[in-house]
Backbone bond lengths (Angstrom), bond angles and torsions (degrees), N, CA, C in turn:
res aa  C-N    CA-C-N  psi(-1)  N-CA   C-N-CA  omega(-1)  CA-C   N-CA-C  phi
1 X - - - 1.459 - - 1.535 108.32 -
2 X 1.687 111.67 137.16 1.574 95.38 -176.00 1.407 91.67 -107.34
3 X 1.387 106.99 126.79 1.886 119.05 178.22 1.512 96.62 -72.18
4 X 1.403 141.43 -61.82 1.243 120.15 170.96 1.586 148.32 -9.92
5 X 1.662 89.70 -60.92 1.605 114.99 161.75 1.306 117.24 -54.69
6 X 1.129 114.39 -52.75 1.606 112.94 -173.51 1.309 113.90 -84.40
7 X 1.445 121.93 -23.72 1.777 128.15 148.98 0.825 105.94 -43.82
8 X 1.488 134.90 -56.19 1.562 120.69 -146.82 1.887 87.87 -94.19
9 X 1.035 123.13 -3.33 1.577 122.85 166.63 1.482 116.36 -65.15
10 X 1.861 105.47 -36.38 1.410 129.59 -161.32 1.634 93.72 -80.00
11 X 1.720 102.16 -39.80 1.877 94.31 -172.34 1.328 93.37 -76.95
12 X 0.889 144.83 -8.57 1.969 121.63 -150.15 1.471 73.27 -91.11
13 X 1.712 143.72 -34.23 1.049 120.96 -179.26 1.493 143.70 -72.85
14 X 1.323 86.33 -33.33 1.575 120.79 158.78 1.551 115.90 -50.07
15 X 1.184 121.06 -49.50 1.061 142.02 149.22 1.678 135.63 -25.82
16 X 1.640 101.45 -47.86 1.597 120.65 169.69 1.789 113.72 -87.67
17 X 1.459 101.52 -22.15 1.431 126.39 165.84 1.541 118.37 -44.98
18 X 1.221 102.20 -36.41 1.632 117.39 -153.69 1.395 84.98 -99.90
19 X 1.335 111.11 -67.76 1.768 119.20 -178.69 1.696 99.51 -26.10
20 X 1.340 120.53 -63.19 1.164 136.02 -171.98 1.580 110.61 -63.62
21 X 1.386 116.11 2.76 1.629 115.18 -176.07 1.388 127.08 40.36
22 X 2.020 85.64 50.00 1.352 92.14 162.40 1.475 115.07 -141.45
23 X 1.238 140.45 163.86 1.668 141.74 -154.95 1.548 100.09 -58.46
24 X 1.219 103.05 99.47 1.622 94.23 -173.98 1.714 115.83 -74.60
25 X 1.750 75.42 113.06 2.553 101.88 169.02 1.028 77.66 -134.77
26 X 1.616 91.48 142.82 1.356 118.74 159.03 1.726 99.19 -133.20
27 X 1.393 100.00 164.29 1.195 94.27 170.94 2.118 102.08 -175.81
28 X 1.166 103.06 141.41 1.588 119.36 179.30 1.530 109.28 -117.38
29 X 1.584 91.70 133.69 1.845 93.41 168.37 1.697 107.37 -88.68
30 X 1.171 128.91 171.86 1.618 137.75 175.48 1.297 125.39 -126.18
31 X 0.785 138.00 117.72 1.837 112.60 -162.96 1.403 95.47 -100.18
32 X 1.421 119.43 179.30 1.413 134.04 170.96 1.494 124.34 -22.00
33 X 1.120 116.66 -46.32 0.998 144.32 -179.89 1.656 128.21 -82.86
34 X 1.679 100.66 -1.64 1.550 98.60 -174.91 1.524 111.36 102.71
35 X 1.519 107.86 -51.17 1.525 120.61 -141.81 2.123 94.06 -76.71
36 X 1.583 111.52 115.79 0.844 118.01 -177.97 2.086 107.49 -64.83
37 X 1.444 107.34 113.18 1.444 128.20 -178.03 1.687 112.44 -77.68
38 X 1.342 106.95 -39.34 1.070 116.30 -163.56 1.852 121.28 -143.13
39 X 1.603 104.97 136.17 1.573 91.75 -169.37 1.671 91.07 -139.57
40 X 1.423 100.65 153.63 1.873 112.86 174.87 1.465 121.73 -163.72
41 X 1.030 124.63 164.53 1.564 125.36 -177.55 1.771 98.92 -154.22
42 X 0.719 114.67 -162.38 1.643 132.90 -159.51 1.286 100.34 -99.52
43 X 1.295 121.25 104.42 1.488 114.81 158.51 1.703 111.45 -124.66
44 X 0.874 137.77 49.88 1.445 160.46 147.21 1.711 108.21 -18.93
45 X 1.549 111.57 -65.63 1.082 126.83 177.70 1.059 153.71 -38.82
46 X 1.953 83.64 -58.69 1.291 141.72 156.61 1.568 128.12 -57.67
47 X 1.113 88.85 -71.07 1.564 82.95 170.95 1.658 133.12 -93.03
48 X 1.386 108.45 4.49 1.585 134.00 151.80 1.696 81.85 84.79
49 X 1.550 128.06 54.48 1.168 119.63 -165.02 1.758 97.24 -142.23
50 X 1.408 115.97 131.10 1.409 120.18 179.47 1.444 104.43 -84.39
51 X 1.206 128.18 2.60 1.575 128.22 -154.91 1.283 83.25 -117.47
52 X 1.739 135.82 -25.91 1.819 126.70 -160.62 1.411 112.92 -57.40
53 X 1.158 143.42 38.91 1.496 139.27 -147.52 1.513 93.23 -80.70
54 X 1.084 104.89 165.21 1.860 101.58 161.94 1.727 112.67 -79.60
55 X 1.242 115.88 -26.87 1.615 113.77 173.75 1.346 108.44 -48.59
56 X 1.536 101.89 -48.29 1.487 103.42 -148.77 1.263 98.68 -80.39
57 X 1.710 135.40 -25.61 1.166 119.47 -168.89 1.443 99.19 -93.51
58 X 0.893 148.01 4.60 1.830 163.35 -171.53 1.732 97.03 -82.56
59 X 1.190 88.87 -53.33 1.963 104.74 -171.90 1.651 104.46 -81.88
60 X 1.536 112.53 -28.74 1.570 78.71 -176.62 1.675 99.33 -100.72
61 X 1.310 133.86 -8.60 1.141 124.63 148.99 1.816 126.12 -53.26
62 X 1.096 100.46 -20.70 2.092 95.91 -175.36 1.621 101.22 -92.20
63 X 1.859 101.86 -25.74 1.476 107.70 155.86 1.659 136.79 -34.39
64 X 1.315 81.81 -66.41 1.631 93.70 175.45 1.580 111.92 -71.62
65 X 1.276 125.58 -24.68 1.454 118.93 -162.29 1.583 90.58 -80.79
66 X 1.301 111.80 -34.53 1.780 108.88 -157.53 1.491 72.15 -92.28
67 X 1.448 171.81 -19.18 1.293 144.53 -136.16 1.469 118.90 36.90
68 X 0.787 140.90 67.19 1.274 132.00 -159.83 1.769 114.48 164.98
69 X 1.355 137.41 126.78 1.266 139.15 -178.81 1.231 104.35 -67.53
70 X 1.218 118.61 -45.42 1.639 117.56 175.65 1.245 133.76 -53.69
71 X 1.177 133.21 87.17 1.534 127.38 154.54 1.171 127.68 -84.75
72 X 1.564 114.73 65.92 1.469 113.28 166.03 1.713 108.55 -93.45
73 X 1.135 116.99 142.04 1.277 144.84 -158.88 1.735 108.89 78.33
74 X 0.818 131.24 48.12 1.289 151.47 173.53 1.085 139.95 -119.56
75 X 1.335 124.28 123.70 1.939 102.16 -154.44 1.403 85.58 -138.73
76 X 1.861 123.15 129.25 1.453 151.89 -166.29 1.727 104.90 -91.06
77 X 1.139 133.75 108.04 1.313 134.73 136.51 0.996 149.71 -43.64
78 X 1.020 158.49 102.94 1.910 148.05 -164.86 1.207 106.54 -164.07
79 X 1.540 103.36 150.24 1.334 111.06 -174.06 1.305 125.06 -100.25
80 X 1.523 113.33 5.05 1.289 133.45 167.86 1.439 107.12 -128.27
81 X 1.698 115.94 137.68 1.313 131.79 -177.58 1.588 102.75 -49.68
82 X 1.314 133.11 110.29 1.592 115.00 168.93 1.404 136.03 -37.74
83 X 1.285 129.14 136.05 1.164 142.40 164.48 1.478 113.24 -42.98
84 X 1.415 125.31 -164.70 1.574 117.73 -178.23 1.783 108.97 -112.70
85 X 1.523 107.26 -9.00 1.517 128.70 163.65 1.905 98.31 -69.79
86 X 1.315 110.73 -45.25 1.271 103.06 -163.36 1.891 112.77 -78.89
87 X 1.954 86.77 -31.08 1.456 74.47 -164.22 1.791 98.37 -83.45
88 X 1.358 113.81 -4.61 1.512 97.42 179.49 1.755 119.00 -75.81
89 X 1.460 115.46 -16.07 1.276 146.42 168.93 1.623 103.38 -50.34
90 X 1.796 112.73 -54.41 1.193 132.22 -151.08 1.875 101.17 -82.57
91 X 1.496 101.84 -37.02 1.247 120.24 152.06 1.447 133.49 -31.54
92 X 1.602 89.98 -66.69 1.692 105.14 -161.28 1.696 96.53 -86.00
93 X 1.004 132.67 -26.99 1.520 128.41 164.57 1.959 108.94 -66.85
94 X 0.830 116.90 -5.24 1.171 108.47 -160.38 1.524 140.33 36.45
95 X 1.758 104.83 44.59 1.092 125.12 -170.60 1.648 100.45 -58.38
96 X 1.478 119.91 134.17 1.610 120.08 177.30 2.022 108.58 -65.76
97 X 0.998 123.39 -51.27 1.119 102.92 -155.33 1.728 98.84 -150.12
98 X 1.265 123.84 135.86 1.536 117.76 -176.25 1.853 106.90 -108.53
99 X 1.097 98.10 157.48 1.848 102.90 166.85 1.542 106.60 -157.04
100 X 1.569 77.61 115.94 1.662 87.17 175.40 1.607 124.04 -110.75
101 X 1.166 134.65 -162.70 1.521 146.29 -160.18 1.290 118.25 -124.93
102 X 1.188 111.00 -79.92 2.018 113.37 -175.75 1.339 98.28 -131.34
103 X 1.745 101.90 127.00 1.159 119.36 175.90 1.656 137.39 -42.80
104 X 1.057 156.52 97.94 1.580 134.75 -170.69 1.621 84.61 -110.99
105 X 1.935 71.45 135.56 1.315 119.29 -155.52 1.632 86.38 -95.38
106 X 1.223 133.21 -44.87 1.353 135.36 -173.33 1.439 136.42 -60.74
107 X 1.654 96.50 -55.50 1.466 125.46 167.05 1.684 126.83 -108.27
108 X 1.503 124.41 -0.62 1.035 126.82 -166.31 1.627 125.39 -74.46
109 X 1.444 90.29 116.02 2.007 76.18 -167.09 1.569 95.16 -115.54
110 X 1.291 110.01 59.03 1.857 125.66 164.76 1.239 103.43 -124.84
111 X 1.629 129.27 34.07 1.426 124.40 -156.12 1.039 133.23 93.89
112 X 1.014 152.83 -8.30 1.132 155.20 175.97 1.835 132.94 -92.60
113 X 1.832 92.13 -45.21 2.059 95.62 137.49 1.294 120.70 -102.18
114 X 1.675 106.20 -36.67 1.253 106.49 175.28 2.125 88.67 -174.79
115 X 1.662 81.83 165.55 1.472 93.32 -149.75 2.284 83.74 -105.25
116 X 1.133 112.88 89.33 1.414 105.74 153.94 1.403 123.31 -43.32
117 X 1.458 125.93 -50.77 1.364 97.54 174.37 1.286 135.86 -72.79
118 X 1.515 122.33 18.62 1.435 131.22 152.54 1.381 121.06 -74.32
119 X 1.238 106.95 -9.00 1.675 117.89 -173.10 1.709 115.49 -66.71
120 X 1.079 136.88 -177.49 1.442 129.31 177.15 1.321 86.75 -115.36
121 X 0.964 126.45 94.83 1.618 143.56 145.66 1.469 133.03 -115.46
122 X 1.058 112.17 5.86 1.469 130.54 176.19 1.313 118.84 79.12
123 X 1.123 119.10 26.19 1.798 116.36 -167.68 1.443 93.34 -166.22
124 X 1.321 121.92 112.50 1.174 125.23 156.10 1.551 121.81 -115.06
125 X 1.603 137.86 95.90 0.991 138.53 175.81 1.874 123.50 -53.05
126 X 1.655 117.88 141.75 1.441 89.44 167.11 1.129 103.91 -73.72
127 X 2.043 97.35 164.60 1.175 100.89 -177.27 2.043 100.17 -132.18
128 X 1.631 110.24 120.10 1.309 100.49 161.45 1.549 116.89 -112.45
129 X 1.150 99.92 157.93 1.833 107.27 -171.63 1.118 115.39 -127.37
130 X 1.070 137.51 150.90 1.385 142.40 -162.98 1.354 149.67 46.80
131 X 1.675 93.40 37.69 1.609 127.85 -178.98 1.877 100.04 -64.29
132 X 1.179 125.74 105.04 1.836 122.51 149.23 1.971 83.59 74.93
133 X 1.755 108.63 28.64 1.495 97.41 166.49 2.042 136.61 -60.03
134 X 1.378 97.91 -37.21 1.035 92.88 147.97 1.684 142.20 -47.53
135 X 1.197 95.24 -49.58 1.753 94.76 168.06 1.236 124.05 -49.68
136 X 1.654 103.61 -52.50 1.231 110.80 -172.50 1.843 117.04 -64.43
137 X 1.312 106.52 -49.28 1.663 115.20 174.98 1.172 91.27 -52.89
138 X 1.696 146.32 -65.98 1.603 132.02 -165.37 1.341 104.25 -46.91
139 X 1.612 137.55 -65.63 0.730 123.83 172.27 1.519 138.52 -39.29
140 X 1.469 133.02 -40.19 1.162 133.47 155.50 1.314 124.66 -48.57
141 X 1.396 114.30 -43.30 1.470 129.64 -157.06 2.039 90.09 -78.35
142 X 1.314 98.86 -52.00 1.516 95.39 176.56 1.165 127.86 -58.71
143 X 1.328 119.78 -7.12 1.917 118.68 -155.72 2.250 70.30 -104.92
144 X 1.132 108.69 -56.25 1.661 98.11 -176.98 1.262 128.16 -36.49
145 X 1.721 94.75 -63.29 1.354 84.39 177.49 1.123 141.56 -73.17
146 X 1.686 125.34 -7.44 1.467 129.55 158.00 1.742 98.28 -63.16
147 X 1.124 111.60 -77.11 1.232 108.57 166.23 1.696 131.96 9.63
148 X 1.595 98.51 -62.56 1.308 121.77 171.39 1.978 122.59 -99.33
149 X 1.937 88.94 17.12 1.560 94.78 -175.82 1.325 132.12 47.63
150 X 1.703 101.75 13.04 2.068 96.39 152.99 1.674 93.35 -91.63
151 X 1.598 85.34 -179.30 1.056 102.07 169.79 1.706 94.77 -135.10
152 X 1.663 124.66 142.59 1.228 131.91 -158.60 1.914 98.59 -95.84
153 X 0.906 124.31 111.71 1.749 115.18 170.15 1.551 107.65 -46.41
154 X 1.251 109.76 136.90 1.528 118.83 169.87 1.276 113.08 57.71
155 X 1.450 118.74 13.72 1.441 121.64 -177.14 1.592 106.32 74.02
156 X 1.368 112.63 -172.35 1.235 126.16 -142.97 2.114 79.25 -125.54
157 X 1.323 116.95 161.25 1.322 129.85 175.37 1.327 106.96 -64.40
């Protein structure tokens, strides 16, 4: 599986996220087979909803395609480390294995405050981190600082 490819699947969403003036994540599920099941980005804004994450809409879209809550053999994309809403989501689907992009330092519960899938909850997904991270942090860092009306010289790392 190339995690790149399907990252840079995760930004093109992330990407329409921002367009949409919202924290640009994107993120795609993959099933066994490659064949992308599931796709989401951030609609928070949008849908006046604290739950709109891009995980969560990634998972209940690969949901419906597979019929089924279960995504085991399934491996989650995103371009931000999940939250602890996302990774308990990432959990309860029994998604096999996650790969994410740029770390959050704030909310990240893939390591970064603390790693839920170390927890005894019965499901521990792999987890890789820092697939096309640069991209992903430029992208964040850029949606802010317009956001916050600088503009960053040479872009952001």
């Amino acid at each position: 599986m190339d995690f790149e490819a399907y990252m840079r699947e995760a930004l093109s969403l992330a990407r329409e996220a921002a367009e949409a003036r919202e924290v640009p994540v994107g993120c795609v599920v993959a099933d066994e087979c490659g064949q992308i099941i599931g796709r989401g980005r951030n609609r928070r804004e949008e849908d006046r909803d604290a739950c709109a994450h891009a995980e969560i809409e990634a998972i209940r879209s690969a949901c419906a395609a597979r019929g089924s809550w279960n995504l085991s053999g399934c491996t989650l994309f995103v371009t931000l480390e999940p939250c602890p809403m996302c990774a308990g989501a990432i959990i309860n689907s029994r998604i096999s294995a996650v790969v994410f992009g740029a770390r959050e330092p704030n909310s990240g519960s893939v390591g970064s405050v603390i790693n839920l899938f170390e927890e005894r909850y019965g499901h521990r997904p792999a987890v890789y981190g820092g697939v096309l991270s640069g991209e992903c942090a430029h992208a964040l860092g850029e949606f802010f600082d317009k956001l916050r009306g600088r503009s960053a010289p040479g872009g952001r790392p």
